[in-house]
C-alpha positions as CSV (number, residue, x, y, z in Angstrom):
1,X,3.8,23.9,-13.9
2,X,3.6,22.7,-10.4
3,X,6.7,23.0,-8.4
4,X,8.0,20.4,-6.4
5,X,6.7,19.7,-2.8
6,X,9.3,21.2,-0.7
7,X,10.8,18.7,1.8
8,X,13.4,20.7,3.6
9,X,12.8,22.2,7.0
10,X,11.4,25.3,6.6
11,X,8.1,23.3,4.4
12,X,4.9,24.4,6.0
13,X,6.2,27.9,6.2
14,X,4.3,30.4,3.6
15,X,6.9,33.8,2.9
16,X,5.3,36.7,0.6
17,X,8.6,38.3,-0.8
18,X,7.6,42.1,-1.7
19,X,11.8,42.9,-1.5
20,X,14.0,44.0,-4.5
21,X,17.7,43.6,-6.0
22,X,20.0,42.1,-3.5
23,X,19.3,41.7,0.3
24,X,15.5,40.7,0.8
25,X,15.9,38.5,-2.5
26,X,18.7,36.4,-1.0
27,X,16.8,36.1,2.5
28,X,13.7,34.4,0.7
29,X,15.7,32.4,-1.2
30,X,17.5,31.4,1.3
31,X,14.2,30.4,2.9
32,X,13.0,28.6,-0.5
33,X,16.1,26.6,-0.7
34,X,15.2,25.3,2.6
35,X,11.2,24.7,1.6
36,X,9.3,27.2,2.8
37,X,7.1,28.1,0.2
38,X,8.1,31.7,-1.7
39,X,5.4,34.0,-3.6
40,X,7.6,37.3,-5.2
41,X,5.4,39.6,-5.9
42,X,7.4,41.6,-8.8
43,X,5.7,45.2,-9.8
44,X,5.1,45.9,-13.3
45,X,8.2,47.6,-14.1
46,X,10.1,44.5,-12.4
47,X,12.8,44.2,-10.6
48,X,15.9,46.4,-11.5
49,X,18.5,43.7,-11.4
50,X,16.6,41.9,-14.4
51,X,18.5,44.4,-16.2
52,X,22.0,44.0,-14.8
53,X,23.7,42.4,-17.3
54,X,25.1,41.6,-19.3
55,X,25.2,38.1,-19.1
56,X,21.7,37.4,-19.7
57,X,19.5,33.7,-18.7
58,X,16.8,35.1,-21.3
59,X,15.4,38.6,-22.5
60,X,14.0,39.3,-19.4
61,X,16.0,37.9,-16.9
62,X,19.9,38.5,-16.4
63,X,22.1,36.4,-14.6
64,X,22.2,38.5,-11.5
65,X,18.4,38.3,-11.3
66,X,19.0,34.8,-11.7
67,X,21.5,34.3,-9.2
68,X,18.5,35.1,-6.1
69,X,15.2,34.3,-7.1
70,X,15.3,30.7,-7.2
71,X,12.8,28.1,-6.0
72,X,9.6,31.0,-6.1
73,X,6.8,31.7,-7.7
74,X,6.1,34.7,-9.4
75,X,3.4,36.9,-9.3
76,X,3.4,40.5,-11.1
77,X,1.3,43.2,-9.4
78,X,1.1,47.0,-9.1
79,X,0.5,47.3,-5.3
80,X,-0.1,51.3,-5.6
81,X,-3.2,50.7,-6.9
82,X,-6.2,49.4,-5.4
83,X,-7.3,46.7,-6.2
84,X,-3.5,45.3,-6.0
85,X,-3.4,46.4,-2.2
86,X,-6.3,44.0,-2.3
87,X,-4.7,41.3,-3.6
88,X,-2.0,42.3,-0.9
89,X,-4.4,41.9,1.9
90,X,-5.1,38.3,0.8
91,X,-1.7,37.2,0.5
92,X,-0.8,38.8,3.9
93,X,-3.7,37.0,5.7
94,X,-2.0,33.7,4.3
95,X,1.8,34.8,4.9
96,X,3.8,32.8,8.0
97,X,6.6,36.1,6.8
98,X,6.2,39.3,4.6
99,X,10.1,40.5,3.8
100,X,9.8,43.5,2.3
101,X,13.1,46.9,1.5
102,X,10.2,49.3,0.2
103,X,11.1,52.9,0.8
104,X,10.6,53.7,4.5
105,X,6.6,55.0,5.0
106,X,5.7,53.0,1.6
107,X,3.7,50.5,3.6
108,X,2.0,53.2,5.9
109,X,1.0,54.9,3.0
110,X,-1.3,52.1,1.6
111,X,-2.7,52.0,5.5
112,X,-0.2,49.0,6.5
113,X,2.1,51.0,9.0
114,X,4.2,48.8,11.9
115,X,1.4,48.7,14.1
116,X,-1.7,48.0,12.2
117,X,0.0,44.9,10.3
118,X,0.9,43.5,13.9
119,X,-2.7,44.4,15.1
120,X,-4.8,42.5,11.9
121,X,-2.0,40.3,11.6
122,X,-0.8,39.2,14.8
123,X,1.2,36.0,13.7
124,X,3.1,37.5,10.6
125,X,6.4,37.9,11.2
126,X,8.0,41.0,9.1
127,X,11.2,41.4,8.3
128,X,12.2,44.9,7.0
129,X,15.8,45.3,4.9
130,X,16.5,49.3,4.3
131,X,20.3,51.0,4.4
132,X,20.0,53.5,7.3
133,X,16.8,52.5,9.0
134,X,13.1,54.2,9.4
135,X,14.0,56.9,12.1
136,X,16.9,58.6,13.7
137,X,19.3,61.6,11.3
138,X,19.6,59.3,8.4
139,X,16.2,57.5,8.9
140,X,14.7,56.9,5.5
141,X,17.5,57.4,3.4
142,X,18.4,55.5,0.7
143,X,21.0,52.7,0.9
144,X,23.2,51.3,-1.2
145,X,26.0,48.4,-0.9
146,X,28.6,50.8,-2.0
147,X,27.5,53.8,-0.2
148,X,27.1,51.6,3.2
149,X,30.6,50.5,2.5
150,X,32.2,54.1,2.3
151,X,30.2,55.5,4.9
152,X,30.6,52.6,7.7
153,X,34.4,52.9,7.1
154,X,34.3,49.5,5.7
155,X,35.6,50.5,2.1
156,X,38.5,52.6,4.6
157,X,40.7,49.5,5.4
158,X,40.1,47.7,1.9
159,X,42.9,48.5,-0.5
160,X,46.7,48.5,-0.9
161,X,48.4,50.8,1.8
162,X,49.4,53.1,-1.6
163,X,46.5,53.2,-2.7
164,X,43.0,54.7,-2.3
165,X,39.9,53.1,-0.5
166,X,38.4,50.7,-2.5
167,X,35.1,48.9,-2.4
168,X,34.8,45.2,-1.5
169,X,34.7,42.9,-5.4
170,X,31.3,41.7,-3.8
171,X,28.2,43.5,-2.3
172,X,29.6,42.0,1.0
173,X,26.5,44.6,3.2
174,X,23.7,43.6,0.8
175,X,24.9,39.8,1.2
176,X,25.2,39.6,5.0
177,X,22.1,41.8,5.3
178,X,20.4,38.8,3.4
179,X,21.5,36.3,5.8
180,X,21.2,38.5,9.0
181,X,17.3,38.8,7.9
182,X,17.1,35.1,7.3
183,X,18.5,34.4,10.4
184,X,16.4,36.3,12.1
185,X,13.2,35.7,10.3
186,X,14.3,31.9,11.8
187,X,14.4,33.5,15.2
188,X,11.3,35.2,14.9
189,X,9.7,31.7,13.9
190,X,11.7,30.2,16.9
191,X,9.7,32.1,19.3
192,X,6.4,32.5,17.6
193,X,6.0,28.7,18.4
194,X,6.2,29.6,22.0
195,X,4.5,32.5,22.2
196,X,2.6,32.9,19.0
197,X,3.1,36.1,18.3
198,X,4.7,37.6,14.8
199,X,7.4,40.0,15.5
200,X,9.1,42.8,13.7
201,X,12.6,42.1,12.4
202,X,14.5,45.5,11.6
203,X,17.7,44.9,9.5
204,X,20.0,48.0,7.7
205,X,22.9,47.7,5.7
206,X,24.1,50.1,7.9
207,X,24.3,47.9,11.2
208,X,25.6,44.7,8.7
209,X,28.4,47.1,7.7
210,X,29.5,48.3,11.0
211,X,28.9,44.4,12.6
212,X,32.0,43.5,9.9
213,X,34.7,45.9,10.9
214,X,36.3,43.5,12.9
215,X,39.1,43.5,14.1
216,X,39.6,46.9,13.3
217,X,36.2,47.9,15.6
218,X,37.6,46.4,18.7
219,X,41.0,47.7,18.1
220,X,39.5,51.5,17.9
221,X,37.2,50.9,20.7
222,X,39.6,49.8,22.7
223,X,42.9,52.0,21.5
224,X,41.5,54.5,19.5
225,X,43.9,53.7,17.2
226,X,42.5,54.7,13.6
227,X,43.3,51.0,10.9
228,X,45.2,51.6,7.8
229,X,44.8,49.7,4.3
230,X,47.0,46.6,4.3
231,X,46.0,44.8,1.6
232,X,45.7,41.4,1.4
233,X,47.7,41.5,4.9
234,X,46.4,41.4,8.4
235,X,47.0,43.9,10.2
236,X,47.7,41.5,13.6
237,X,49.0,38.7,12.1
238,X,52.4,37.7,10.0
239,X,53.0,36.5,7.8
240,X,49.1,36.6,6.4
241,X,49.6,37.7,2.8
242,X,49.5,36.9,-0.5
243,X,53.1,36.3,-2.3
244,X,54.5,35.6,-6.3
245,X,54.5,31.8,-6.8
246,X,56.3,30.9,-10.3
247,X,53.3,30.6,-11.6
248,X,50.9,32.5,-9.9
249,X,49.8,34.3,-6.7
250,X,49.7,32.1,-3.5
251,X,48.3,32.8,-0.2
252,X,49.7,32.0,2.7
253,X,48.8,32.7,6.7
254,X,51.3,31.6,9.5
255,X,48.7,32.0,12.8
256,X,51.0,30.4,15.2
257,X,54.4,29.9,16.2
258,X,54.0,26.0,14.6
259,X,52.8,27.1,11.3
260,X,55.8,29.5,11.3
261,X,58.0,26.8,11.8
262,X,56.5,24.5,8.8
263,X,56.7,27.1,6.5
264,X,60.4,27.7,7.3
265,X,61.1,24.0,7.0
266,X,58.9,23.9,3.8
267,X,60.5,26.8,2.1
268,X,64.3,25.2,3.3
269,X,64.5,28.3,5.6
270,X,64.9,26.1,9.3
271,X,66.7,29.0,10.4
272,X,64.0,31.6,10.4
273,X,62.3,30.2,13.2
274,X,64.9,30.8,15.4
275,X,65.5,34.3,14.6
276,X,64.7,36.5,17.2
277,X,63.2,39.2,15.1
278,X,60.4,36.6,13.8
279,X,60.4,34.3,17.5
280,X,56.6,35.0,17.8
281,X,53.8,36.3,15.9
282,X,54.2,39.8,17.6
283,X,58.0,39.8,16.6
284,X,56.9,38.7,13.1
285,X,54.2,41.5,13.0
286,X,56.7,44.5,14.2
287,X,59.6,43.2,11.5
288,X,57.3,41.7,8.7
289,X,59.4,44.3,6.4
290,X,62.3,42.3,6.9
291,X,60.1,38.9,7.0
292,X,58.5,39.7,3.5
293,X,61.7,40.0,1.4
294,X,63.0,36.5,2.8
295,X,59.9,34.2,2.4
296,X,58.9,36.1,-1.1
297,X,62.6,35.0,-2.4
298,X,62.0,31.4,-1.8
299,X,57.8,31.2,-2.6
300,X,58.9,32.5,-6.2
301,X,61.0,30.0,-7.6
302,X,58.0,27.1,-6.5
303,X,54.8,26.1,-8.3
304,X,51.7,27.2,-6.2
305,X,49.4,24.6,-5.9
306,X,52.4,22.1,-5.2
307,X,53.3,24.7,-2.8
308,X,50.0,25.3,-1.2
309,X,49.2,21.2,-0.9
310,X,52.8,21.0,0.5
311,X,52.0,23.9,2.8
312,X,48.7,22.4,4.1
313,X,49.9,18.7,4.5
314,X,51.9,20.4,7.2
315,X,49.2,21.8,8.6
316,X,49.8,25.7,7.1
317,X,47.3,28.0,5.8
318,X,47.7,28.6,2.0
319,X,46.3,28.2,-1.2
320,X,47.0,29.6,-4.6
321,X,44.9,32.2,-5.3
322,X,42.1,31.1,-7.7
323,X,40.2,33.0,-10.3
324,X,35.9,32.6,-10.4
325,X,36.1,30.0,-13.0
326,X,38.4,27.9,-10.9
327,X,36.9,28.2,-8.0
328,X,33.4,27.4,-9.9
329,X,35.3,24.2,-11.4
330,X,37.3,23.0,-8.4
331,X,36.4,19.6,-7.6
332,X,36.5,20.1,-3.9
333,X,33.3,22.9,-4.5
334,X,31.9,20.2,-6.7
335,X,32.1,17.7,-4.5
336,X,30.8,20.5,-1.7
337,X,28.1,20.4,-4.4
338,X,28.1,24.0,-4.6
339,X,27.6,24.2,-8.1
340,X,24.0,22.8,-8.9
341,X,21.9,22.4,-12.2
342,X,18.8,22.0,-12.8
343,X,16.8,22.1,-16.4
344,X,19.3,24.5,-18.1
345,X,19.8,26.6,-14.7
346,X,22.8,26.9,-13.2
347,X,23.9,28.2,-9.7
348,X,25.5,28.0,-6.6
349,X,24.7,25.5,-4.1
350,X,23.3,25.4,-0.8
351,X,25.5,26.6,1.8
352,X,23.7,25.3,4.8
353,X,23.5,21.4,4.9
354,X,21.4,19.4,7.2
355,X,21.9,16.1,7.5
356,X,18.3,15.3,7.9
357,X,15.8,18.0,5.9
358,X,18.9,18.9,3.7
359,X,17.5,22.1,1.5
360,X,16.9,21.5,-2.7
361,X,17.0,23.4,-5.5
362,X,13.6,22.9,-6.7
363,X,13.0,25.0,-9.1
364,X,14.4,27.7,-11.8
365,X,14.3,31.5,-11.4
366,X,10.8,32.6,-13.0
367,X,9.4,35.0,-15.7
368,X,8.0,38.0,-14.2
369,X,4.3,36.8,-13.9
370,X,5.3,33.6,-14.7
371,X,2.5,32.6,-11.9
372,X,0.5,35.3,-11.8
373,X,-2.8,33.3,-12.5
374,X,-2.0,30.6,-10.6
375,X,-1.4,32.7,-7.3
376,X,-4.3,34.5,-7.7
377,X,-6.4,31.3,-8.5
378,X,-5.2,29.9,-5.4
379,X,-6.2,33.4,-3.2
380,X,-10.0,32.7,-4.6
381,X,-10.1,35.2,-7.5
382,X,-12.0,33.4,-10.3
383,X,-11.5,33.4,-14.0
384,X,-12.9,36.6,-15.1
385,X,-11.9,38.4,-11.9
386,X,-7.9,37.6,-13.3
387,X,-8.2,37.9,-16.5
388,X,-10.2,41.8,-15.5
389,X,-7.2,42.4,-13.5
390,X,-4.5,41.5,-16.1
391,X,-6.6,43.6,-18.7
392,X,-6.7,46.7,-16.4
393,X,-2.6,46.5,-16.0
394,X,-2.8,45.4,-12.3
395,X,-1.3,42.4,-12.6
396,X,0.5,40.9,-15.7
397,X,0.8,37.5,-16.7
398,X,4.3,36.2,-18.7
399,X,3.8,35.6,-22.4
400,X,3.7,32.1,-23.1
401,X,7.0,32.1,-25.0
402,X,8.4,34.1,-21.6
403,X,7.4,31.1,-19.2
404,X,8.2,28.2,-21.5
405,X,12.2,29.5,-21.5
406,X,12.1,29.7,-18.0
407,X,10.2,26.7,-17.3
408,X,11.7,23.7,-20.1
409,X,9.5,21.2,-18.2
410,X,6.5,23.0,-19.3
């Protein structure tokens, strides 16, 4: 198959994705949805999350793997060996961006350290993704959403006030490590047009984590005051909670005197506005135990999304509280046209419209070694010199049965 000709504005740009499971895999596809041209190079024993299921897209691919790997080829390789650091060297001379979360001193040990990859390749931008970073006391540790999440504090102020910490429903570090390393993979671009020079861009799951403790950072920094679990609350703002509709949970969030005051006249309740106990959002915030009781009496005899509409006509934060499958099916996300399809794949769409090189879906997650032949055709290995490689174990080509489920259009 021949993919598409990308069109967004990232086209041109050539991005050798060496990265596994979550972060680096959303970073380059990130870049592929906006048409910069992806190779994953997948070792033989594949990437983990292939196995993270169920659900499963086919036997070989789940739908977590599925969910990041979009819009690239695929090429299967064992870069320990030899002749695949060879390959590697070919790929690298034809990279724009190498993203790579390999275990730190992986690359130095097949004689690609920091230094020498700027030195033989001076405009290749690389953009490292680990958990703790390469040096310092937990330089070269291994990092993990969950662990990053404990040990920045993060997973501290997520939970009931009753209850224990609890880790965030999403990989929230491994997701904004993605889009911190695409966003600065695009600065690195930025400058090498003025300078061009390549550049190293260092991200850790451990500086995302810390980056989102806001507001409760500040608040430390500043007080040294130590945040405590609030649950869906905030801890500056009231009332910012979630609350028993009749048929349902709602969420509402007051931020401003004005808001205040259309919820009170919403819920029939013109007289809370005036009380001096709830006058302004600092009053509200020192007696939201007396607040809570009043608003939750009225929010549960009324439907919540008649509620929430009513709420947000008047200009009110609030929504009813929506499970995956209505969020997926809400026609506001479809007409967002955040869920896309495309020959039997689905996902979620493109968050980042431009109104002139708008990103596209171009192409369904791939086979491991769905493109193996093709990638290494196109590096000037001929014939014989792929198929010697495939029948030595060094690279691997999908079965044909493999690449036709992943690829319906043949």
């Amino acid at each position: 198959m021949t993919a598409p000709i990308p069109t967004g504005s990232l086209r041109g740009v050539r991005v050798l994705d060496l990265s596994r499971v979550l972060a680096g895999p959303l970073c380059t596809q990130l870049l592929a949805d906006h048409g910069a041209e992806v190779i994953k190079v997948e070792p033989p024993a594949g990437d983990e999350t292939r196995t993270w299921g169920p659900p499963f897209v086919t036997e070989t691919m789940s739908a977590y793997n599925a969910g990041l790997n979009r819009n690239k080829t695929n090429l299967c390789l064992d870069l320990r060996t030899r002749e695949g650091q060879q390959v590697l060297d070919r790929l690298l001379r034809e990279a724009d961006v190498v993203v790579e979360n390999f275990k730190a001193g992986t690359l130095a040990g097949w004689g690609l350290p920091d230094r020498t990859l700027a030195e033989r390749f001076p405009r290749l931008i690389h953009c490292r993704v680990t958990g703790f970073g390469v040096d310092g006391p937990m330089g070269g540790m291994p990092g993990y959403d969950a662990v990053l999440q404990a040990y920045s504090g993060l997973m501290s102020v997520n939970g009931e006030p009753s209850g224990p910490p609890l880790r965030v429903g999403v990989p929230i570090v491994d997701m904004v490590t993605g889009i911190y390393a695409f966003s600065g993979v695009l600065l690195a671009l930025h400058d090498r047009h003025a300078t061009g020079r390549g550049q190293l861009v260092d991200c850790t799951l451990l500086d995302t984590a810390i980056s989102l403790l806001h507001p409760h950072s500040p608040t430390w920094l500043t007080a040294g005051t130590i945040p405590r679990r609030t649950g869906s609350a905030h801890p500056a703002i009231a009332p910012y909670d979630t609350f028993d509709a009749r048929d349902g949970l709602i969420f509402i969030g007051a931020g401003n005197d004005r808001q205040f005051r259309q919820l009170g006249e919403v819920l029939e309740l013109p007289g809370i506005a005036g009380d001096a106990r709830f006058a302004t959002n600092a009053d509200r915030v020192r007696n939201v135990a007396a607040l809570r009781p009043l608003l939750a009496a009225r929010i549960g005899a009324l439907a919540r999304h008649e509620l929430g509409r009513a709420l947000l006509d008047r200009g009110v934060p609030a929504t009813p509280v929506h499970d995956v499958g209505e969020a997926l099916t809400d026609p506001q996300v479809r007409h967002r046209e955040m869920v896309v399809e495309l020959d039997g794949y689905r996902g979620t769409g493109i968050p980042i419209k431009l109104s002139r090189t708008a990103g596209t879906v171009r192409s369904a997650p791939r086979e491991q070694g769905a493109d193996t032949a093709r990638v290494l055709a196109s590096l000037g290995y001929t014939d014989d010199q792929i198929t010697a490689l495939i029948d030595a174990d060094i690279a691997r080509a999908a079965t044909e049965t493999a690449t036709a489920r992943a690829d319906p259009a043949g």
